[in-house]
C-alpha positions as CSV (number, residue, x, y, z in Angstrom):
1,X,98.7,56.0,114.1
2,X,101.6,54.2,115.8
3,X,101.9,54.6,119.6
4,X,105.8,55.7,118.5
5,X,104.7,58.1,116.0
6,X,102.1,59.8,117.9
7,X,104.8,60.6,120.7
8,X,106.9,62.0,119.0
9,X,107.6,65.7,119.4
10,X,108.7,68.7,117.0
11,X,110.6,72.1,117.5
12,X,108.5,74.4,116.2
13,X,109.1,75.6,112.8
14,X,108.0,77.5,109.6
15,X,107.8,74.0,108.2
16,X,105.7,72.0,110.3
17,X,103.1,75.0,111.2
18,X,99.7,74.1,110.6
19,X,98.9,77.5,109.2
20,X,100.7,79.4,106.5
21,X,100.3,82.5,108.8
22,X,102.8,80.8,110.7
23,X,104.7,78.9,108.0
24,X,105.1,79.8,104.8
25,X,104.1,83.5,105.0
26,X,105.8,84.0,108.8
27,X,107.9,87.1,107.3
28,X,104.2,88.5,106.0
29,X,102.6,88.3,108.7
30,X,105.4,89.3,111.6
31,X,104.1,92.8,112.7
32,X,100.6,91.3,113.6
33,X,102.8,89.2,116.2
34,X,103.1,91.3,119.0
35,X,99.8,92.7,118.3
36,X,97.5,89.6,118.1
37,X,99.4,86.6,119.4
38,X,98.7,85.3,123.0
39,X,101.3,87.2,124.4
40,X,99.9,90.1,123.2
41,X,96.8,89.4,124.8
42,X,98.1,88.7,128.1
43,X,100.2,91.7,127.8
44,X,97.3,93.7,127.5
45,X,95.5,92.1,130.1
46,X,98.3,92.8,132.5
47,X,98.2,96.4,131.2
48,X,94.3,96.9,132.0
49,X,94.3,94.8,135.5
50,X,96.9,97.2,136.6
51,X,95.7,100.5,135.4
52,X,92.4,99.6,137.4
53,X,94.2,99.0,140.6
54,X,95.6,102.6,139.8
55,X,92.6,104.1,138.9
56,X,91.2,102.9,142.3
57,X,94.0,104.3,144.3
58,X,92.9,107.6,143.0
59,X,89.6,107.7,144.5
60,X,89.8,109.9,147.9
61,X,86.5,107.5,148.8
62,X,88.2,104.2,148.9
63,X,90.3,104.5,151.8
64,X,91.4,101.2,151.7
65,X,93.5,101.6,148.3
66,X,95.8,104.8,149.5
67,X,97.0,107.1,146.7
68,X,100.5,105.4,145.5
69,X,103.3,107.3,145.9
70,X,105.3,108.2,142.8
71,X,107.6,104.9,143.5
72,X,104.6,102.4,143.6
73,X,103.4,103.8,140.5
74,X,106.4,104.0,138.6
75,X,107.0,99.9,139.6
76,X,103.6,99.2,138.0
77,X,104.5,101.1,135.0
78,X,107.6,98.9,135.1
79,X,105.4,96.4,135.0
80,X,103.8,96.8,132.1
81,X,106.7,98.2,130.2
82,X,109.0,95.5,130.8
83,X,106.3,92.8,130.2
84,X,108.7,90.0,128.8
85,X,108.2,86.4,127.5
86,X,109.3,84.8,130.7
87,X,106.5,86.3,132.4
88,X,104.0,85.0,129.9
89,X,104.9,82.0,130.4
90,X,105.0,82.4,134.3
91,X,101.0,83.0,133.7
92,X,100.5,80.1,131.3
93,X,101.8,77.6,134.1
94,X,99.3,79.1,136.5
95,X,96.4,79.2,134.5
96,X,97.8,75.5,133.8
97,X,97.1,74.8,137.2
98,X,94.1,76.9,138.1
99,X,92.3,76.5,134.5
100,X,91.4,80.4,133.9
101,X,93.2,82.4,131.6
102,X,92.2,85.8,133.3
103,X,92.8,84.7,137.1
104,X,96.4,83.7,136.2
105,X,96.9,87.3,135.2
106,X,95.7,88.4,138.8
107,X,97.7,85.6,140.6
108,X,100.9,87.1,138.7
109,X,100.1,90.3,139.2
110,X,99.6,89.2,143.0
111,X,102.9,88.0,143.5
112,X,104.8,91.4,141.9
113,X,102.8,92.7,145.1
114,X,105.2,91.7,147.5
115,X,107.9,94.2,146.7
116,X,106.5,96.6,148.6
117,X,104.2,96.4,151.5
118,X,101.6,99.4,151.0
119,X,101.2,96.9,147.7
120,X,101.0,93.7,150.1
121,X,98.3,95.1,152.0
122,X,96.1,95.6,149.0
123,X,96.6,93.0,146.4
124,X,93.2,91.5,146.8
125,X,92.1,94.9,144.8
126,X,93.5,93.2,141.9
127,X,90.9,92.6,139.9
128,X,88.2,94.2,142.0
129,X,84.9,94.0,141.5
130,X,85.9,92.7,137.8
131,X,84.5,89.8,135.8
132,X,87.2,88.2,132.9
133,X,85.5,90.4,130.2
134,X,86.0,94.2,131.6
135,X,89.4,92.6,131.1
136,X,89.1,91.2,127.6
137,X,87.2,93.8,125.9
138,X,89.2,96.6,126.5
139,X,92.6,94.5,125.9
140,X,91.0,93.3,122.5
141,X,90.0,96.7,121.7
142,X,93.8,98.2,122.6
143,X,94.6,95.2,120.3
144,X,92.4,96.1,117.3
145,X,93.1,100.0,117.7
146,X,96.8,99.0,117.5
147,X,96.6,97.0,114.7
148,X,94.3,99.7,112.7
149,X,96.9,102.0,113.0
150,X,100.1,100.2,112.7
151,X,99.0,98.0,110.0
152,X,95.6,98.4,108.7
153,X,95.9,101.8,107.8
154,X,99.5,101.9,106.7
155,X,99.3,99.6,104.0
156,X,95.7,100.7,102.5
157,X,97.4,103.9,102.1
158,X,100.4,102.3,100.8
159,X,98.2,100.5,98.4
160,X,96.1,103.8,97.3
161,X,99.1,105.9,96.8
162,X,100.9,103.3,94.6
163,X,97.8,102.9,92.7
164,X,97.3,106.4,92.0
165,X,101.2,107.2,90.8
166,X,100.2,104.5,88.5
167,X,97.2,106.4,87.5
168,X,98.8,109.6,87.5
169,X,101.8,108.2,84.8
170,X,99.7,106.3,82.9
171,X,96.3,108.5,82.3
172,X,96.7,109.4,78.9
173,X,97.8,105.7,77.5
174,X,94.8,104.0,76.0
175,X,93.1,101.0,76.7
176,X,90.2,99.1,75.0
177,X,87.6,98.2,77.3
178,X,86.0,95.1,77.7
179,X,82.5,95.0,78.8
180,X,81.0,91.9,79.1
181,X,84.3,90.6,78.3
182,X,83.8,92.1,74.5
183,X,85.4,95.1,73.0
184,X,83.8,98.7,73.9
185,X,84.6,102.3,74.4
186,X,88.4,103.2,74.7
187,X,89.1,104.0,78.3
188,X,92.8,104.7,79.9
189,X,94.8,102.7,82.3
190,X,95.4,105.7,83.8
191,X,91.1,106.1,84.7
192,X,90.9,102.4,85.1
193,X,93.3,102.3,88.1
194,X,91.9,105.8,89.5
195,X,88.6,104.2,90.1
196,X,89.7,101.9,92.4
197,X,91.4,104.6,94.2
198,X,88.6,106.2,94.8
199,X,86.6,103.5,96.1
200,X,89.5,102.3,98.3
201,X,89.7,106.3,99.5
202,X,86.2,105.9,101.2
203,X,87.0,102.7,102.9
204,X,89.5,104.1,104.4
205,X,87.9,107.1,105.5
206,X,85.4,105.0,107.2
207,X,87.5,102.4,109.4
208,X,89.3,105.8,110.6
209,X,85.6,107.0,111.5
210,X,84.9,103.7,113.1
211,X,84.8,104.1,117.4
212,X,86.4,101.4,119.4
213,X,84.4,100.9,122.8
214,X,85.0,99.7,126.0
215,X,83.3,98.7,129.2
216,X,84.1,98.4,132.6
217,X,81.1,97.6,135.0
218,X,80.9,94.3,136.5
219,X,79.4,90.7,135.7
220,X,76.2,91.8,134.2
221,X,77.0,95.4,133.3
222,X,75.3,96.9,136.5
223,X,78.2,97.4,138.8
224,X,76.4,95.1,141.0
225,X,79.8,94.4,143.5
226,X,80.9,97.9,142.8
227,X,77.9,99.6,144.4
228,X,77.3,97.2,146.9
229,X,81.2,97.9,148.5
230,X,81.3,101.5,147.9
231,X,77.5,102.6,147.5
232,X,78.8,106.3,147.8
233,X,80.5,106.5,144.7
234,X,80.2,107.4,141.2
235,X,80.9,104.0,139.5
236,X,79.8,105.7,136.1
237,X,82.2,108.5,136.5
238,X,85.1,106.2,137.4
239,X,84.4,103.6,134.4
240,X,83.9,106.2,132.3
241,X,87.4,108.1,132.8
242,X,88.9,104.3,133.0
243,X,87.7,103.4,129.8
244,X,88.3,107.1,128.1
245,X,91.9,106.7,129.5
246,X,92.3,104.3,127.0
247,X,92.0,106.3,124.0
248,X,88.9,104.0,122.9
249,X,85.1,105.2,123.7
250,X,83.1,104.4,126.4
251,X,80.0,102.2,126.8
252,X,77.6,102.4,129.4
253,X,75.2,100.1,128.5
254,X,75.9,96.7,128.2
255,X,75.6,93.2,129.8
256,X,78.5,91.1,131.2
257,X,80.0,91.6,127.2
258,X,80.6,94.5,125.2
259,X,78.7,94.1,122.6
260,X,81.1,94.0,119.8
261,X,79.1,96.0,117.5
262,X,82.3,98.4,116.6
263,X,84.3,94.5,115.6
264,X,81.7,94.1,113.3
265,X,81.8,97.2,111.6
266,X,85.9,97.6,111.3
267,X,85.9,94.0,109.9
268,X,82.8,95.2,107.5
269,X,85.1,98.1,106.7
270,X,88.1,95.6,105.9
271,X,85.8,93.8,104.0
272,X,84.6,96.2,101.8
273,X,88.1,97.2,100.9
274,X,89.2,93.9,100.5
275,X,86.5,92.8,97.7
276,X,87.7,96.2,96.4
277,X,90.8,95.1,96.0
278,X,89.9,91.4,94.1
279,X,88.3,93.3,91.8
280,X,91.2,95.5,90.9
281,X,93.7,92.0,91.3
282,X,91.7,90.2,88.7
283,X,91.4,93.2,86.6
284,X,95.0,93.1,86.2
285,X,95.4,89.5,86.3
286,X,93.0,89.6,83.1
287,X,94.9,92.1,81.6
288,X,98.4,89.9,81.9
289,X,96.3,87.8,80.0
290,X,95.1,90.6,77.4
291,X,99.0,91.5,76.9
292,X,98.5,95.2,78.1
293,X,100.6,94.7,81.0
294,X,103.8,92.8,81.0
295,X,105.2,91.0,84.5
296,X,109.2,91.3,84.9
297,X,110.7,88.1,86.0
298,X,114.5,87.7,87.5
299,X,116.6,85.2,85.5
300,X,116.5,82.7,88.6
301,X,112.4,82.3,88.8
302,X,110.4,79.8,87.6
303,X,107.1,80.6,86.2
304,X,106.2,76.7,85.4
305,X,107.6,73.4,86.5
306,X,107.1,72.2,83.5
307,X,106.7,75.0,81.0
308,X,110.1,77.3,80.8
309,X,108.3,79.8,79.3
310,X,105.9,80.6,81.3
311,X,105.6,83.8,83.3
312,X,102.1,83.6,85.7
313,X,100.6,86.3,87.6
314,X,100.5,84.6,90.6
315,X,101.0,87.7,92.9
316,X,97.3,88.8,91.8
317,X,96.3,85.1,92.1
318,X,97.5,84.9,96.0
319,X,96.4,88.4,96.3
320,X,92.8,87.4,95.7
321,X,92.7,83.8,97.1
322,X,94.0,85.5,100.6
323,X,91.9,88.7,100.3
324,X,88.9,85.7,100.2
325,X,89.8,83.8,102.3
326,X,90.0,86.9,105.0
327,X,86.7,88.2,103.7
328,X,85.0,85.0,104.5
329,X,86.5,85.3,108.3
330,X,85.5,88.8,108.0
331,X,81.9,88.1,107.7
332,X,82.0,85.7,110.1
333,X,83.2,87.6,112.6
334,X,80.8,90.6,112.1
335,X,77.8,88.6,112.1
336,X,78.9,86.4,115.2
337,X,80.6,88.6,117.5
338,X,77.9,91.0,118.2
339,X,75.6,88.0,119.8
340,X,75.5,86.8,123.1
341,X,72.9,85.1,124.6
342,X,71.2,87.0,127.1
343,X,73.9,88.4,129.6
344,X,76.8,86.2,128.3
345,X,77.9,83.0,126.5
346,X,81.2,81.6,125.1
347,X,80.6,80.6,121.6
348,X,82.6,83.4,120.0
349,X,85.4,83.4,122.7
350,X,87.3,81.3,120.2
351,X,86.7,83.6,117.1
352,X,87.9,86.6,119.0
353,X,91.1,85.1,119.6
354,X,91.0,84.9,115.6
355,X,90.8,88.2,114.6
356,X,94.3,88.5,113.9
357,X,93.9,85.5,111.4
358,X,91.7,87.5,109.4
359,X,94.0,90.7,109.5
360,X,96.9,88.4,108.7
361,X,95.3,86.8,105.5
362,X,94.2,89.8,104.6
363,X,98.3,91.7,105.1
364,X,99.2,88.0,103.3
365,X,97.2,89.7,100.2
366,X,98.2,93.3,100.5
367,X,101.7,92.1,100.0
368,X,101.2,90.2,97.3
369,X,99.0,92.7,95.6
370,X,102.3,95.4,95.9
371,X,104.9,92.4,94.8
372,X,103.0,91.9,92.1
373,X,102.7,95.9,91.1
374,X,106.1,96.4,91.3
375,X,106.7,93.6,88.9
376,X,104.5,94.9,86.2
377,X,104.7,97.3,83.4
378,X,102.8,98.5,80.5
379,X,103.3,97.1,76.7
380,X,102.1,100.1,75.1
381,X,103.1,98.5,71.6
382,X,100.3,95.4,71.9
383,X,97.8,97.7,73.8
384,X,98.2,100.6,70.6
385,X,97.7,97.3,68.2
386,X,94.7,95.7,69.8
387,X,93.2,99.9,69.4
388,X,93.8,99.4,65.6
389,X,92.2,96.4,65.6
390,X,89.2,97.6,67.0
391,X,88.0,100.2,64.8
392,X,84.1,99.5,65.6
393,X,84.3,101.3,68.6
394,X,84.3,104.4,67.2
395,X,81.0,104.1,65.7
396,X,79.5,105.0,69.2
397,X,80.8,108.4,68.4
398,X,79.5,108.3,65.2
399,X,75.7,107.5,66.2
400,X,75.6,110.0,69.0
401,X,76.5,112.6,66.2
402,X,73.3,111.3,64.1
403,X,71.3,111.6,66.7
404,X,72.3,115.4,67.7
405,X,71.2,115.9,64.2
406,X,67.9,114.0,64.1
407,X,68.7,111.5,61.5
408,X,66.1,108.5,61.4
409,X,67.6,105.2,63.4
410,X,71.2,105.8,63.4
411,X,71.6,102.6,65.9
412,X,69.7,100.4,63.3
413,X,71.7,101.6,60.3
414,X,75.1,101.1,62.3
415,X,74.2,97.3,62.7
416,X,73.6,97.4,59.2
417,X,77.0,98.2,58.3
418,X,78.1,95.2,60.7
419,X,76.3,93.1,59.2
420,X,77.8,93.6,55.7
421,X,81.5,93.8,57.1
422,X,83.0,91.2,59.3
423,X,86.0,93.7,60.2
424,X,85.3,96.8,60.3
425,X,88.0,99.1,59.4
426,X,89.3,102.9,59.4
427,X,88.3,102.6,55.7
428,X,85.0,101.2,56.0
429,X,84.4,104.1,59.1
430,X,85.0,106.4,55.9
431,X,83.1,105.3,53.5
432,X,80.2,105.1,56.0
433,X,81.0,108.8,56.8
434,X,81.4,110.2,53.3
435,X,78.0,108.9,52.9
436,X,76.3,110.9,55.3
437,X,74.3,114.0,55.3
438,X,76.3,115.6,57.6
439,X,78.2,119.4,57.8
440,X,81.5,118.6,56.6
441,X,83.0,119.9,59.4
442,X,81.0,117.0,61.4
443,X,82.5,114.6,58.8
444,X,86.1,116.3,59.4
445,X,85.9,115.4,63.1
446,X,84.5,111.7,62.9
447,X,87.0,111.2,60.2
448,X,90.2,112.5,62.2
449,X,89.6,110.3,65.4
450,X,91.0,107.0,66.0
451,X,90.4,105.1,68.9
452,X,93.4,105.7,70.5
453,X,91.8,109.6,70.6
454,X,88.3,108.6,71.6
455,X,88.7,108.9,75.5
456,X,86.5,110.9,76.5
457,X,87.3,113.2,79.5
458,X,89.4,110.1,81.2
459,X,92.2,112.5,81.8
460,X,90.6,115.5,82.8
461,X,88.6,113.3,85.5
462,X,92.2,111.9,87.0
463,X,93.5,115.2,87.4
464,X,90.3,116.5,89.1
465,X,90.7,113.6,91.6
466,X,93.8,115.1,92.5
467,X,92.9,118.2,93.1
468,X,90.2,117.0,94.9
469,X,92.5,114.9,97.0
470,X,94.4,118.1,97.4
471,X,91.9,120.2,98.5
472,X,91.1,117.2,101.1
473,X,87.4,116.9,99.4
474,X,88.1,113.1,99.0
């Protein structure tokens, strides 16, 4: 590379961003901003530092930290609520200097001191008896609680109560299943979609279950510094009401880290849903392809470059190359994030910084997967043709009648009548019928259904969902 070209230097833009979070799916991915980026972080960070120094200034037994009057606290609040950009960057240019991400929050948070002088007096308790990660692990849980709520959850129900209008509309439209990729028993789109529902349902019941923990206790977890400086108080008490102030669960037992076991399950839980959800975006996908689903197109897209014609589900396609791409960070992170060796190492403070990557590709997908639902619709016409088509299916219900009345091989004699007909058709389902030693009413019934009627109780188990759902059973 030239010595010109390597010094040259870009504004920042959707187009030269090395990732598409930050590029070509900005507008996607926006929410998670606040949340995830480094600001947030160091937002957070401020947050926790000075909610300590408050929580110390509450203790009768630490004389040296006085109970703040209502003004003091009320500029620390300010603090924290008027957090801004310019004092982000304020602690980027010291930890510039001084080389620790952490310490520049105190060495801010130092100089906001010198307003008042009771605050003067005691800035060194800014960061007392802390090490970086009592810091970190409650600002990444904050971060992971927030986004669980304000995104996670939100768009899985989105998702699930789209999905089960869907169901609802459609459950007594016919499809012909595919098992094995081959014709088999009529199902309807309405149960097809229903079933994802419900597996989604339990996903998200479980990352609402999941507890988000937090330490505070010193380098190695043993309040070392704490007890040595005050050995007359209840350290476990205090870190216990300081975490629990939080709205995230407390740990007491851990080592310098917390020990991430709670990351590993939410991002097991998001998963889980995700693979979920490729399963239901290349179910669809495949049935674009079958014809029982049509995709709307506006006059000005282009399905092709090439081919004008063309009209490609690409919304499942990026639904399930993102939902991948998040699940393989996913598992990454659950199996890393837990480890540390013995009291404390770095080699996953670079992935924890990444967790909103995997949230983002995975809010990439859910987007994608509710453009593309809004763009379908069903062809009822070509799904009610390929049923015609398909008049072998019924002979399922005809050998499960045979057998209720003990008739000799009725699987065997089936394959027989395959064997002589290529196609079989409503009139060779007759014939085969007429032929058999059955009551007539038997005959009556297998002769009247078609396989548009041979559903099974498809649509009574979608309306018992929902009044499962209603009676808050599921």
């Amino acid at each position: 590379m030239s010595k010109k070209l390597s010094s040259m230097k870009y504004s920042f833009s959707r187009l030269n961003a090395i990732s598409p979070i930050d590029g070509r799916y900005k507008e996607k991915s926006d929410i998670l901003r606040p949340i995830f980026s480094e600001f947030g972080l160091i937002k957070r960070r401020v947050e926790v530092e000075i909610r300590w120094l408050q929580m110390l200034s509450e203790s009768s037994e630490i004389q040296e930290v006085p109970k703040f009057r209502k003004c003091i606290n009320d500029y620390l609040n300010e603090i924290i609520k008027n957090f801004n950009y310019s004092d982000a960057i304020l602690i980027k240019k010291i930890e510039e200097r001084v080389n620790h991400d952490v310490k520049a929050v105190e060495y801010f948070l130092k100089r906001k001191m010198s307003k008042f002088f009771e605050l003067k007096k005691i800035k060194e308790f800014i960061h007392f008896a802390c090490t970086s990660e009592d810091i970190n692990n409650i600002s990444y849980a904050l971060m992971l609680k927030e986004s669980i709520k304000k995104v996670i959850v939100p768009n899985w129900k989105d998702i699930i109560e789209t999905l089960e209008k869907i169901a609802f509309s459609n459950r007594l439209i016919p499809i012909l299943s595919r098992t094995h990729g081959r014709p088999a028993t009529p199902s309807t789109v309405g149960k097809e979609f229903i079933n994802f529902t419900y597996r989604m349902r339990k996903q998200l019941d479980q990352i609402l279950r999941i507890k988000i923990y937090g330490k505070m206790n010193g380098t190695v977890g043993n309040y070392n510094a704490h007890l040595f400086a005050y050995p007359k108080i209840d350290w476990f008490k205090i870190s216990e009401e300081f975490v629990l102030s939080f709205g995230i669960e407390w740990n007491p037992l851990t080592t310098q880290v917390e020990p991430y076991d709670y990351i590993a399950e939410i991002f097991d839980c998001i998963a889980r849903f995700n693979t979920i959800l490729i399963d239901l975006s290349r179910d669809i996908w495949g049935y674009i392809c079958l014809g029982y689903f049509k995709k709307k197109m506006s006059d000005q897209e282009i399905g092709s470059s090439i081919m004008p014609y063309k009209n490609n589900p690409i919304e499942f396609e990026n639904s399930e190359g993102n939902l991948e791409l998040a699940n393989t960070l996913s598992r990454h992170i659950s199996q890393k994030m837990p480890i540390s060796r013995w009291q404390r190492d770095l080699s996953n403070s670079t992935l924890i910084r990444n967790l909103g990557v995997c949230i983002s590709h995975s809010l990439i997908a859910y987007f994608s997967f509710k453009d593309g639902l809004n763009k379908i619709c069903i062809d009822e016409k070509n799904i009610s043709q390929e049923l015609n088509e398909n008049w072998q299916v019924i002979t399922e219900a005809i050998q499960t009648i045979l057998r209720k009345y003990g008739e000799d091989s009725p699987y065997e004699r089936l394959k027989e009548l395959f064997q002589r007909n290529k196609k079989i058709t409503r009139k060779h389902i007759i014939e085969y019928v007429n032929s058999l030693k059955l009551p007539n009413f038997e005959k009556d019934r297998i002769r009247s259904i078609t396989p548009k009627d041979y559903i099974g109780l498809s649509n009574e188990m979608i309306l018992k969902n929902f009044e499962n759902k209603r009676e808050n059973k599921i």
